[in-house]
C-alpha positions in Angstrom: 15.8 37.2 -21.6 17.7 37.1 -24.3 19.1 33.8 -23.5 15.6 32.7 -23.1 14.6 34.1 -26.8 17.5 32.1 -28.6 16.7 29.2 -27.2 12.9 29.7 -28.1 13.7 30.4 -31.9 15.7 27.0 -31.7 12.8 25.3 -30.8 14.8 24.6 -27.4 13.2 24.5 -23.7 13.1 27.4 -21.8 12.5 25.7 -18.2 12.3 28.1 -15.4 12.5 28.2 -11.4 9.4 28.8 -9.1 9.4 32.6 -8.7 10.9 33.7 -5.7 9.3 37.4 -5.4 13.5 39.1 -6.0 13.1 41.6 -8.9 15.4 39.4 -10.6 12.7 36.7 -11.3 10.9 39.2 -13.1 12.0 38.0 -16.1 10.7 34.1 -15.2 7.1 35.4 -14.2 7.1 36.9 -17.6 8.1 34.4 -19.5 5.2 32.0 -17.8 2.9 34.4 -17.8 3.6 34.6 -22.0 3.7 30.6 -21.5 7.1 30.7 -23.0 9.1 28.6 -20.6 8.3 25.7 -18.4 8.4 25.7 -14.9 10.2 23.1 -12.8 10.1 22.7 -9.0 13.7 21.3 -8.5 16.8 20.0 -10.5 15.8 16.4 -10.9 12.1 17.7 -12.7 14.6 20.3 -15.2 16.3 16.7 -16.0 13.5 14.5 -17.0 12.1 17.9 -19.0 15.0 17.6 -21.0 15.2 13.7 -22.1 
């Protein structure tokens, strides 16, 4: 989260895996849920978000 938060005060991406129900994700579903990060199916979606 953290991680997430510095990259959001650069004015950086904050892409994010489909939720997987683990605990662990917890802090992904948040982040959508806030609308904070973008989420991307797969690898090749996380590159074209980033060009």
């Amino acid at each position: 989260m953290h991680t997430a938060e510095v990259a959001a005060d650069l004015n950086r991406p904050v892409l994010v895996p489909p939720p997987t129900g683990d605990v662990r994700a917890d802090g992904n579903v948040r982040l959508l849920a806030e609308q904070r990060a973008v989420l991307v199916p797969g690898p090749a979606h996380a590159l074209a978000a980033l060009r």
